[in-house]
C-alpha positions, 0 to 999 in steps of 0.5 A: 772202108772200115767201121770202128767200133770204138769203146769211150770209157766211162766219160773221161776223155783222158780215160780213152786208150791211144787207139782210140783216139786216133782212129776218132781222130782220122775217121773222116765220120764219127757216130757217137752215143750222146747220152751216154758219150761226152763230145769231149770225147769226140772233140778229137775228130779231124776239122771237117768231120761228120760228127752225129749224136745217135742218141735220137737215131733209130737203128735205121737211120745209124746203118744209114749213115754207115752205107753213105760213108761206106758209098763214099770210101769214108771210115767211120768211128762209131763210139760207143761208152764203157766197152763195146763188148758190154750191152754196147748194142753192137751185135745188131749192127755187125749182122747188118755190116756183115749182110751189106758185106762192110768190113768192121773192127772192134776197139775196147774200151774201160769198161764202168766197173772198172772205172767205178772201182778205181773211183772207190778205190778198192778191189772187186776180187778180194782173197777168200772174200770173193774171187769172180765178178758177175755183169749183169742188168735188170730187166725193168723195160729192157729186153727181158733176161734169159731163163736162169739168169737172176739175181737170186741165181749168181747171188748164191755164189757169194760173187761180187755183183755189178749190177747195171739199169737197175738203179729204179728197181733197188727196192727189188734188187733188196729183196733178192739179194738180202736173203743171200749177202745179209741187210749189212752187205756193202754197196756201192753205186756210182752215178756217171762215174768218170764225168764231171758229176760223177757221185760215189754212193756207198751204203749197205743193201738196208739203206742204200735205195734211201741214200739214192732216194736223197741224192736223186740218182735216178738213172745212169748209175752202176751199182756194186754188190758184195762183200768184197767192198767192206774194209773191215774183211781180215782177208790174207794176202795173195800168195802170188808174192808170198816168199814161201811160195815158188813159182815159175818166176820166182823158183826158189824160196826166199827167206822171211826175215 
């Protein structure tokens, strides 16, 4: 007996990998995150299936329902949204399987970033613009940050921020980040991004909370920070396909015609 710990992607079904969709569609229990996981995503469980929504479940009651499927000889899928690795929650859930001796795997999912990027249509790392990106969160009423890790702190390196549970403290994500990437720095928030409501709000760190504030977003967004987002950057192209510059694939130099 095996638990999957599976990643769902941002919400679109379509957006699962293969994988995925095939140990759902085999696990003969499938436990999924509902407010966060569309059951059309778990609409490929075998007829039969347990299927439970663990949104109202404590921690308790899903590692239940894991040594019952477990007492059975049963597999179970236990879904998750974006991917697994990413404030999935999981770590709390191994060290119970590991205690009671279950095996587990782990299937990655698309993580929201990159959803939300492909939704904006751009790139987050950009040449000379911004070349790494910091996921991150706010506290609010969360478990609270380690030491060192603010806003202020990753804000320094000019990266490109994707900043999650921090769509009711904009006001405060305005206060740390202006001093560091200007009032006039794109940001982008994306409100369920892959579901059938997904919103794309872009504004600056001066006006977006009021863009939010007009479109109601009030919970399950993602927002992107930095000035990789802008379109106005005269960036220079990668040299990983200049004709100028060899490499282990392309040995010699080509000429510019």
């Amino acid at each position: 007996m095996t638990v999957y710990f599976i990643g769902a992607g941002p919400g679109d079904p379509e957006l699962l990998t293969l994988k995925a969709a095939r140990i759902i569609g085999e696990c003969p229990v499938c436990l999924f995150a509902g407010s966060l996981v569309p059951e059309a995503v778990v609409a490929c469980a075998p007829a039969g299936a347990r299927v439970r929504d663990t949104a109202p479940m404590t921690l308790d009651e899903t590692h239940a329902e894991i040594v019952a499927a477990h007492d059975r000889g049963q597999d179970v899928a236990r879904v998750h949204s974006g991917d697994p690795s990413l404030y999935g929650a999981i770590a709390e859930q191994i060290r119970r399987l590991k205690a009671d001796g279950i095996d587990y795997q782990i299937i990655p999912g698309v993580p929201a970033y990159a959803a939300a990027a492909a939704a904006l249509g751009t790139e987050l790392t950009v040449p000379q613009v911004a070349q790494s990106i910091v996921l991150t969160r706010m506290s609010m009423k969360s478990t609270s940050m380690p030491e060192g890790e603010t806003l202020e702190n990753f804000a320094r390196s000019g990266a490109t921020l994707a900043i999650h549970l921090g769509i009711r403290a904009l006001r405060e994500i305005e206060r740390q980040l202006i001093p560091h990437y200007g009032a006039d720095c794109p940001v982008a928030v994306a409100y369920r991004v892959g579901w059938p409501d997904q919103q794309m709000i872009r504004g600056t760190l001066s006006d977006i909370r009021e863009k939010v504030r007009a479109a109601k977003v009030t919970r399950t967004a993602l927002i992107l920070v930095g000035p990789a987002l802008s379109d106005s950057h005269g960036f220079p192209d990668s040299a990983l396909y200049d004709p100028a510059k060899p490499h282990v694939l392309r040995p010699k130099v080509k000429p510019v015609n």
